[in-house]
N, C-alpha and C positions, 0 to 999 in steps of 0.2 A: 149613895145613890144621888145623883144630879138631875132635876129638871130641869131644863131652860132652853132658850133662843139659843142657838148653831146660827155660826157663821163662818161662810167657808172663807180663810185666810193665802190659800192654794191649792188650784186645781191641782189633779195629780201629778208628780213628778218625781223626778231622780235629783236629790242632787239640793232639792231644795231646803228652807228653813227646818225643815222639820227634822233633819239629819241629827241636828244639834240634840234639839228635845228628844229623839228617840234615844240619842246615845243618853244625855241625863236620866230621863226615863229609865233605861233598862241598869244602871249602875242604882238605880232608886229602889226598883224592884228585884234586881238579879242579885245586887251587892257587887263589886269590884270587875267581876269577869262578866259580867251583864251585855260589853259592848260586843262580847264574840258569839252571842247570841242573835243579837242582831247584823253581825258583818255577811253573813249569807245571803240575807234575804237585801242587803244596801241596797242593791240595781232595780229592786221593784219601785213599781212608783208609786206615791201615797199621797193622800190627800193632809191638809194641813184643814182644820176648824179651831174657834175657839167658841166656846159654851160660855152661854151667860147665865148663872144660873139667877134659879126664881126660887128653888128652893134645897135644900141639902136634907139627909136623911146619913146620919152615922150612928153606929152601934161601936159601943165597949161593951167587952166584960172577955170572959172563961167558958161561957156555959150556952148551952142553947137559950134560946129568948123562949118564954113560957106559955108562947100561942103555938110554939112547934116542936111542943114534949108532946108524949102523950103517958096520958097516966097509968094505960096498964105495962108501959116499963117497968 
């Protein structure tokens, strides 16, 4: 989870820088085929930001976090 300052780097568009990042992006999250995920929706237009952030919040582990067990499990 991200807090910070948005700034917007591209009003909506087709076509623009963010083509690139989304094709990166989705090979990031999809794995290999990730880009044909995205080639459907290419023609819509999308906004481009970048976050500054102010502060980060990340979890590791396997297991639920121990404020959202509950004990009569």
């Amino acid at each position: 989870m991200v807090k910070g300052e948005a700034e917007i780097v591209e009003e909506p568009n087709v076509g623009g820088r963010w083509v690139e990042i989304g094709k990166r992006m989705s090979i990031r999250y999809l794995g290999e085929h990730g880009p044909d995920y995205l080639q459907p929706t290419i023609n819509e237009p999308r906004w481009l930001l970048f976050v500054r952030p102010i502060t980060t919040t990340t979890w590791q582990g396997v297991d639920w976090a121990t404020k959202y067990k509950h004990s009569q499990w």
